[in-house]
N, C-alpha and C positions, 0 to 999 in steps of 0.2 A: 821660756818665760813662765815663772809659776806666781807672781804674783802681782797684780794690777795697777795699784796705788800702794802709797807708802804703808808701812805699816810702825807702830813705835807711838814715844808719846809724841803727843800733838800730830800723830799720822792721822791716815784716814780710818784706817782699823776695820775694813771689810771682815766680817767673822770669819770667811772662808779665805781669804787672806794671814788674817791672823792665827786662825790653826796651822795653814802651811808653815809660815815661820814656825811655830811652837813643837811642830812636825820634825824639819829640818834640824833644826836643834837638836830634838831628843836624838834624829838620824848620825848625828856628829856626835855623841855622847860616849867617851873612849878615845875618844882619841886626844891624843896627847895625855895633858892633866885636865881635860874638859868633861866635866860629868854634869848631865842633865836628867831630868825627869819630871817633864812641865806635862801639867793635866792639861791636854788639848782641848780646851772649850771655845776655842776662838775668842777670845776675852784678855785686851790687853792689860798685866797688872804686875805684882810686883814680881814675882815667880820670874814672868817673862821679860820684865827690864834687867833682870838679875843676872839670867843666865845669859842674855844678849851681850849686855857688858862686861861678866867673865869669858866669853868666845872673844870678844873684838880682843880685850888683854892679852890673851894668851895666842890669839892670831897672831898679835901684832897690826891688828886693823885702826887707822883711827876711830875714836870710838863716837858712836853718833847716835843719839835717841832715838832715831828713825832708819826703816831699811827702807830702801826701793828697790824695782826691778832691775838686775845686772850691777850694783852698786857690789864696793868690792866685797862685803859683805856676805851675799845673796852669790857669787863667783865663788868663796871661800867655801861657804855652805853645801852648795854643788858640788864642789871639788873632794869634801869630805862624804859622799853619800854611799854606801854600802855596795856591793855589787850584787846584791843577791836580792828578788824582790820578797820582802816581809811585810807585816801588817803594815806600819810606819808607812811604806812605800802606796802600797796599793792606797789606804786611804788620804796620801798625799794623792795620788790621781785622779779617785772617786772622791775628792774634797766635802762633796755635798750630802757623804752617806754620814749615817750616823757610826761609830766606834763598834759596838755590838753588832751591825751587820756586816763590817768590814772581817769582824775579826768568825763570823760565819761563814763568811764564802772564800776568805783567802785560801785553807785549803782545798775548797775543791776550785778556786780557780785555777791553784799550781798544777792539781791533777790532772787537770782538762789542756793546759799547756802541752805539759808530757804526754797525754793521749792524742792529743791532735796536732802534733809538732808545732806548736807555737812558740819556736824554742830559738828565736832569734830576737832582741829589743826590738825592731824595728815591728816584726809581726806581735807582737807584745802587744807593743803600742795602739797599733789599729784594733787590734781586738775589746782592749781595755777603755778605747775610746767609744768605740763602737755602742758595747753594751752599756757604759756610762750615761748614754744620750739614751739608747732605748729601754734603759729602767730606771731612766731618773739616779744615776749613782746610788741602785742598788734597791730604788723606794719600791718599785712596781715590779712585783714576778707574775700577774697576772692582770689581761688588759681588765679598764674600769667598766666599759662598755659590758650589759647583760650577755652576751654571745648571739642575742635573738636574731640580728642583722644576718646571721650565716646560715639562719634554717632554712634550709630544702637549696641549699648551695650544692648541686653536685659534682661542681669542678671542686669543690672541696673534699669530696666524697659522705657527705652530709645527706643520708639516703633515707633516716631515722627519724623518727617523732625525736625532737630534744634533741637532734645534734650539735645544733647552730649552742645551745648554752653550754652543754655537755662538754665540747671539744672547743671552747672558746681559746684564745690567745693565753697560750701560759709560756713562762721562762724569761730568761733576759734578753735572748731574742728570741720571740714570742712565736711559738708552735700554736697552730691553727687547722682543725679543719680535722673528722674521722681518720680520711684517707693518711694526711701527714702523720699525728698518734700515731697509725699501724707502723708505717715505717720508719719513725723514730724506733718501738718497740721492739720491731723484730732489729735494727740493729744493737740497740742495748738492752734485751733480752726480756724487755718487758710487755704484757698485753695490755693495752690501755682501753680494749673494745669490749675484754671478757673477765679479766680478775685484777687488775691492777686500777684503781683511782687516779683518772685523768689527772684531776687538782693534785697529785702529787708531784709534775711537773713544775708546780710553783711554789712549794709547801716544800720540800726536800734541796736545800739548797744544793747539794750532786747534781741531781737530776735538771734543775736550773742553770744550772752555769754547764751542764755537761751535754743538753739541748741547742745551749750556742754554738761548742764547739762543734757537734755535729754537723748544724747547719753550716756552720766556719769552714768546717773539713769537706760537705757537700758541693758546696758550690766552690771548690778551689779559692779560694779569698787568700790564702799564704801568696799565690801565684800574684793577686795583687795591692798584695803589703808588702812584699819584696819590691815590687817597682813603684811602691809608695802613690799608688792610686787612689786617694782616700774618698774619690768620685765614684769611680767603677767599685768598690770596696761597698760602699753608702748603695749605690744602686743596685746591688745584688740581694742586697737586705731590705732596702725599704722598699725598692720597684721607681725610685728615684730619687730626688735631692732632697726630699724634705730634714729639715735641719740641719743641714749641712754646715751650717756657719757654728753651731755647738758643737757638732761635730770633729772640724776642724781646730775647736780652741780644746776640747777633751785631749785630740791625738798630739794638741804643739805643748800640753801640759806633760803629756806622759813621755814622750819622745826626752823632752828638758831632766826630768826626775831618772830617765834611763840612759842617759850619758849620749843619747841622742843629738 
């Protein structure tokens, strides 16, 4: 399912609805004699009745003002979508990031796929859901909270004047705490206690999306995206269900866009 209510004239015209469509579109753009290139503003107008109505034509779909969900439409659209994921793709999933950040992290999201074998749609998916919910599709690389709450935290290894702000929550799934820093760094080659800027974990989109994967790769979470646990998957990261139900519509979003 990617999109909620109708979208078209006289739809509902949810904006993040209506970019999907406008998405999907440009995704089918080639094929056959179908060429598109709709500015995705989420903004239904004539651009987007235009090229709506030359796809149904040239499908062969009747042709109908309005798409809904599964409508043949919205099955055609699907059926045409790419197999590779590109920008178009990822921010069909992260629906709610802005274009400019999508088009920031989709390399280093591919990289961190290939680095941490997240090389299956299925593991894809949960991943892409995952940090969807914990950065806000892409808006948060570092928590809003001062860090003060972690000072003289020593299960965090916070043993410092200024740890608790120093070593606050940074990434798309958010690195916390001296102790964690050091061993993020010594695995990717960084010092974050002695010459390297913590805030570069949030500040360097690499370092952000390649933070998740760590932690992704850390705690085996391939082992439960493979059996599609998006419970145990959500608990390993948050420490329980919190948001699970965004959660769940992030991963049955991505799953739909990956042939899922």
């Amino acid at each position: 399912m990617c999109i909620k209510q109708s979208v078209g004239e006289g739809g509902n015209n949810d904006k993040g609805d209506v970019r999907t469509v406008q998405l999907l579109l440009n995704m089918n753009s080639g094929r056959g004699e179908f060429v598109c290139a709709l500015v995705t503003d989420g903004l239904w107008g004539p651009g987007s009745r235009t090229a709506l109505k030359r796809y149904q034509e040239l499908q062969g779909i009747a042709q109908s003002k309005t798409v809904s969900a599964n409508d043949d439409t919205i099955k055609a659209l699907r059926a045409g979508l790419p197999s590779t994921i590109g920008t178009a793709t990822l921010w069909a999933v992260l629906i709610h990031a802005t274009g400019a950040k999508v088009e920031a992290f989709r390399q280093p999201i591919l990289d961190v796929f290939a680095r941490y074998k997240i090389d299956t749609p299925l593991r894809q998916a949960h991943f892409l859901a995952q940090i969807a919910h914990e950065s806000g599709c892409l808006l948060y690389t570092e928590e809003i909270a001062s860090g003060s709450a972690y000072e003289g935290r020593k299960d965090l290894g916070n043993t410092q004047s200024g740890d608790g702000k120093r070593f606050k929550g940074r990434g798309l799934i958010q690195l916390t705490g001296r102790a964690n820093y050091r061993q993020y760094g010594q695995a990717c080659g960084r010092d974050f206690e002695l010459k390297d800027a913590p805030t570069l974990v949030s500040t360097d989109p690499f370092l952000a999306v390649d933070v998740a994967g760590w932690f992704w790769d850390s705690r085996k979470l391939n082992t439960y995206a493979d059996k599609d646990d998006v419970k145990e998957v959500t608990r390993r990261i948050n420490g329980g269900l919190n948001g699970l139900d965004d959660r769940i519509t992030y991963l049955t979003r991505a799953k739909w866009l990956l042939g899922l």
